[in-house]
C-alpha positions in Angstrom: 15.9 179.5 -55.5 18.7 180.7 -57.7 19.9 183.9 -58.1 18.5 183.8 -61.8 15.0 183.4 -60.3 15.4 186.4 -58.0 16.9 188.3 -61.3 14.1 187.0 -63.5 11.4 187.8 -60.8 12.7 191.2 -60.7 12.6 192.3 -64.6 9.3 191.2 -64.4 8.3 193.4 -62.1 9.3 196.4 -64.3 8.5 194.9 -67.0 11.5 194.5 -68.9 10.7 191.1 -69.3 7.6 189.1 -70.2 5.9 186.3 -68.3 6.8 182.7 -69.0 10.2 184.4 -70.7 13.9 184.5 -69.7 15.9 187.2 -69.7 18.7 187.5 -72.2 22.4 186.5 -70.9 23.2 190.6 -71.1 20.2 191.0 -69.2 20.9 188.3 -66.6 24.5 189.0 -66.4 23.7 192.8 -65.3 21.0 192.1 -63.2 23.8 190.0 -61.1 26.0 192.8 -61.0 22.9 195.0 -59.4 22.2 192.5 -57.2 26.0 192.3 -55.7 25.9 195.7 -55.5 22.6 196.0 -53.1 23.8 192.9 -50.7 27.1 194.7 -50.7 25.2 197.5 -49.2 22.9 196.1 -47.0 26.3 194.7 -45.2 27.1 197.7 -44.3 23.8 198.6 -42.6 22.6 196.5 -39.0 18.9 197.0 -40.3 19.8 194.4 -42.9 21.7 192.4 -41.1 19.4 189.3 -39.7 21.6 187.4 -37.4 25.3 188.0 -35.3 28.0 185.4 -35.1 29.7 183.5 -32.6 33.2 182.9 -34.2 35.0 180.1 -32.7 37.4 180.8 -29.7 40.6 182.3 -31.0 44.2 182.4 -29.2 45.7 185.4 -28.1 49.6 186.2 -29.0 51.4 187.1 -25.9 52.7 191.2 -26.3 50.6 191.8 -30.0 48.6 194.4 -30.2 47.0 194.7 -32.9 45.4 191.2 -33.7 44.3 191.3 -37.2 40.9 188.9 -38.2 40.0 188.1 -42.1 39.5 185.4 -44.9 42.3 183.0 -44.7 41.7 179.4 -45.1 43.1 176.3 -42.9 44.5 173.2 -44.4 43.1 169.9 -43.0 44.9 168.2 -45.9 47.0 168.4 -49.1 48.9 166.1 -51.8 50.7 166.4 -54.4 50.4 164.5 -57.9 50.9 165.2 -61.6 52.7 168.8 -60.8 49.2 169.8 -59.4 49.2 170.2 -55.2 45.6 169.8 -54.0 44.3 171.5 -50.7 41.8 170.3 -49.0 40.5 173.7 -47.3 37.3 175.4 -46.6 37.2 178.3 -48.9 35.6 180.7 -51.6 38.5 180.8 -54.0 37.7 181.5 -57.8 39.7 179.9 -60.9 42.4 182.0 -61.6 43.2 183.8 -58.5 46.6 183.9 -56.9 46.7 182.5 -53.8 49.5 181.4 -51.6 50.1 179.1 -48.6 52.2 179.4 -45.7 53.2 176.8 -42.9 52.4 174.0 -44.7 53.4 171.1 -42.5 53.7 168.8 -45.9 56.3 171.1 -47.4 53.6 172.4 -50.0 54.3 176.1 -49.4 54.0 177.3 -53.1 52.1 180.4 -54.6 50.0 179.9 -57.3 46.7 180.2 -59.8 44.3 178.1 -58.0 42.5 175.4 -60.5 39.5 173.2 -60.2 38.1 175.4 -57.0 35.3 173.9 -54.9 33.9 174.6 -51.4 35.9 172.1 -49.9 39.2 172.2 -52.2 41.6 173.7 -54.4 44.7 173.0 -56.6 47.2 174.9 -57.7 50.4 173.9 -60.2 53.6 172.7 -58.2 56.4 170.6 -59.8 57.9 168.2 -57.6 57.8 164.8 -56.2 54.6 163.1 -55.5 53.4 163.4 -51.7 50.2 161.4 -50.5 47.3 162.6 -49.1 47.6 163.2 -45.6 47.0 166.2 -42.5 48.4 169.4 -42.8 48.0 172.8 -40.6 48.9 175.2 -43.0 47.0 178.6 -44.3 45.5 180.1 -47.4 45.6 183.5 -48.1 45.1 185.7 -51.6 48.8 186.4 -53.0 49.8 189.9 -51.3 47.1 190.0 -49.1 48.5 190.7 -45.3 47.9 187.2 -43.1 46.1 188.0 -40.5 46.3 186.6 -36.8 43.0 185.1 -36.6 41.1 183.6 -39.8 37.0 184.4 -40.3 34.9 181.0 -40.9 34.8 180.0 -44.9 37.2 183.2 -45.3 34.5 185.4 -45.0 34.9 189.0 -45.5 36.4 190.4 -41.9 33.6 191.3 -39.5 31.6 194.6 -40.1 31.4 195.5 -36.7 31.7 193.7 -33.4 29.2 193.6 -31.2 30.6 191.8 -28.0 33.8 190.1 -26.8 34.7 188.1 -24.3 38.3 187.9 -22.7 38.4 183.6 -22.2 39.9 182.1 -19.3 41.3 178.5 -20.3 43.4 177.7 -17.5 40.8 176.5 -14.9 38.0 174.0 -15.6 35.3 175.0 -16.6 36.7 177.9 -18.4 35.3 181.2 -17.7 34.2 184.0 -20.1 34.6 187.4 -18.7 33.0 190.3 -20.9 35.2 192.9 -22.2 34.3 196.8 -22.2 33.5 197.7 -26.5 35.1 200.9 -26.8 35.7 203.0 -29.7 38.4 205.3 -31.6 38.1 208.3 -29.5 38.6 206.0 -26.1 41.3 204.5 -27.9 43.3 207.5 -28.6 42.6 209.3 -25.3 44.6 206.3 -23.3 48.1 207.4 -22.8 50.1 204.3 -22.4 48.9 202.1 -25.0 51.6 199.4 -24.4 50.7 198.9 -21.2 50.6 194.9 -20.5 49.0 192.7 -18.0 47.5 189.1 -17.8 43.6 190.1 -18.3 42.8 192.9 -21.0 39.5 194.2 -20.1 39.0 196.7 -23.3 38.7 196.3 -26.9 38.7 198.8 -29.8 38.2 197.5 -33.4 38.9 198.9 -36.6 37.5 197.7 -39.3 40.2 197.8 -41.9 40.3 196.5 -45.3 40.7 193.4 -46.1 41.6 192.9 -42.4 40.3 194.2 -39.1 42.6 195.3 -36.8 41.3 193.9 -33.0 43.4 196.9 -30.4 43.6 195.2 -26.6 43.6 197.2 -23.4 45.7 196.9 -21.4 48.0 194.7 -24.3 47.7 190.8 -22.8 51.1 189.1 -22.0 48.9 185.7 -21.8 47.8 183.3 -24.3 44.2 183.8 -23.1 41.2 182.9 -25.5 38.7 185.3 -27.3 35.0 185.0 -27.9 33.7 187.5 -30.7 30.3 188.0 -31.6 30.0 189.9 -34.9 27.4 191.5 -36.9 26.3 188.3 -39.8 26.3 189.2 -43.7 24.4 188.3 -46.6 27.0 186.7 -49.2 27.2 187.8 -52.7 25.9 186.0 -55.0 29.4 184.2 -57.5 26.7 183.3 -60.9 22.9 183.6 -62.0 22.8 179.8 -61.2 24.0 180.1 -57.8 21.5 178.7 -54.9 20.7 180.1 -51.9 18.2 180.6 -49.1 17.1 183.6 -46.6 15.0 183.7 -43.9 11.6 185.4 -44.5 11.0 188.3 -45.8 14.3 188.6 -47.5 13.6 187.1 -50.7 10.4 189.7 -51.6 12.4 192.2 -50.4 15.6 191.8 -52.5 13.4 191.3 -55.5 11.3 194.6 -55.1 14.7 196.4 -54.5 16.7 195.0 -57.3 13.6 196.0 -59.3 13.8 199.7 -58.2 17.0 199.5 -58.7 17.1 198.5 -62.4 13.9 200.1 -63.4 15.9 203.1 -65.0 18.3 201.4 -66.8 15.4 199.6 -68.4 13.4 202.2 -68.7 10.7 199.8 -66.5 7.6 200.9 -65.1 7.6 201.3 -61.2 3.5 201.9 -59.7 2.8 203.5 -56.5 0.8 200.3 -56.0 4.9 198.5 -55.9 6.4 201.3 -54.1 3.9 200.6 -51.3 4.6 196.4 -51.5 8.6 197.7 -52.0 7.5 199.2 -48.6 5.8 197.0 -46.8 8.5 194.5 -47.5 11.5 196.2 -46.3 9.2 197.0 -43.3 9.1 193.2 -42.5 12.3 192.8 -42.9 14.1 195.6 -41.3 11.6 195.5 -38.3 13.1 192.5 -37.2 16.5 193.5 -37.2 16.5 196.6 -35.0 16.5 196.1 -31.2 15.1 198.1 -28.5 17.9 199.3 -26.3 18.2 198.0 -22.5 17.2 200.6 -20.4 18.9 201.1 -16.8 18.3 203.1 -14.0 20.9 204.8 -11.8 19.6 202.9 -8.5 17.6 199.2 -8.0 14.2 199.4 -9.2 11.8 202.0 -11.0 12.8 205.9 -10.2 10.3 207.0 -7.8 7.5 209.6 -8.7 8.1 211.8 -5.5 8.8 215.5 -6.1 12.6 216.7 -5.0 11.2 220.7 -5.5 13.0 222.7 -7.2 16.6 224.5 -8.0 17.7 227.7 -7.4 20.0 228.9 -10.0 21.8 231.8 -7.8 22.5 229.8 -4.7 23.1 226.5 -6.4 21.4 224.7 -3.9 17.7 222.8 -3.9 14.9 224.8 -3.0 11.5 223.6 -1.1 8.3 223.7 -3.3 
């Protein structure tokens, strides 16, 4: 399915557009924009959110605190050949952007507007000798965007929220994953001596700043330990009507229902009670699968028992027989 179907699909639904007809480019073109604008906002919401993320193991700095995680794409190769320098990266640059590269191990550290953008590769203009295909370790980042420490997969946006970490053990065999202690602003700012340093951090705070996350370790770790994160997932934006994509299901009726609510004003659409109870049910199935029942723990081993302790007297502070 293409995000023109899902467009199309919804317009009909209001009415704005009639069966076995497209909708006009205009028409198409702001349906898109609507439809950005809801799967930016179900991001931001864990009821939306259908899956979390293992990212890969990442390398901690010795002494940093913060580390910062967010897009930046790795170079597995690049060339250079008629004053264009081709990058063979994982990313989701557009025509036209700036972007720069750092630590190129070719030489091919040049800022530029990238050209001829894929999935898989970019170019940008550079004037110089030829150089031949071959590896290279170097980064991607948009021009005057802050690198950050550790890169998200496909330069993703940097994670929503994380949900678990793991402090990495790599110098014995098997390594061994030790889970750290989520904590959040208020913890963060009540600890007094923030630079404290030791081998093993055993707390994490994360802020989710823009456009990267800043990863706070407690105490600061003066080893080059590995980190396992697992993250909240997203639903990516949609980059044209023609672009393709798949959901798990229950997402797809439920995106068109809500991008039809959405636009049913501007249209001046028809919306039932009949589709308000489908808009419903479909957000229902959706968002019922998303939320999880809490773990529940009791202070001792087993179930609490159901024998009665009698009963407290408030002027002696002491228990009192029933």
């Amino acid at each position: 399915m293409t995000a023109l179907d899902l467009i199309t699909g919804a317009l009909r639904e209001i009415n704005a557009v009639p069966i076995r007809q497209a909708p006009s480019r205009a028409d198409a073109d702001f349906g898109l924009e609507k439809l950005n604008d809801l799967v930016d906002e179900w991001a931001a919401r864990r009821v939306y959110i259908y899956n979390e993320s293992v990212l890969p193991i990442y390398t901690l700095a010795p002494g940093l605190n913060p580390h910062t995680i967010g897009p930046m794409g790795q170079l597995t190769q690049s060339s250079r050949a008629n004053n264009v320098a081709t990058f063979i990266c994982a990313n989701n640059f557009e025509n036209g952007q700036s972007v720069t590269i750092w630590n190129s191990t070719n030489g091919l550290n040049v800022t530029g507007l990238v050209q001829a953008a894929t999935a898989a590769q970019f170019g940008i203009a550079s004037i110089g000798a030829a150089i031949p295909l071959a590896a290279d370790t170097g980064n991607a980042v948009l021009t005057a965007s802050p690198v950050p420490t550790f890169g998200t997969p496909n330069m993703g946006q940097r994670p929503q929220r994380i949900a678990q970490a793991t402090l990495v053990l790599t110098d014995v065999n098997p390594v061994v994953d030790v889970e750290m202690n989520i904590r959040d602003s208020e913890w963060w700012m009540s600890e007094s001596v923030k630079g404290l340093q030791t081998d093993i951090p055993t707390d994490l705070y994360y802020d989710p700043d823009w456009p990267n996350g800043s990863i706070y370790l407690w105490p600061v770790p003066n080893y080059s330990y590995g980190i396992r994160l697992r993250i909240w997932g997203t639903i990516p934006q949609f980059p044209s009507v023609n672009y393709t994509f798949s959901l798990p299901p229950g997402y797809q009726k439920a995106l068109k229902l809500t991008l039809a609510r959405d636009m049913v004003g501007a249209f001046q659409g028809s919306w039932t009670p009949q589709q308000e109870s489908q808009w419903s049910r479909a957000m229902k199935a959706v968002t019922s699968n998303n939320v999880k029942s809490p773990r529940g723990v009791t202070g001792d081993v087993g179930m609490p028992g159901t024998q009665r302790w009698g009963d407290y007297n408030y002027f002696s502070g002491l228990p009192s027989s029933s």
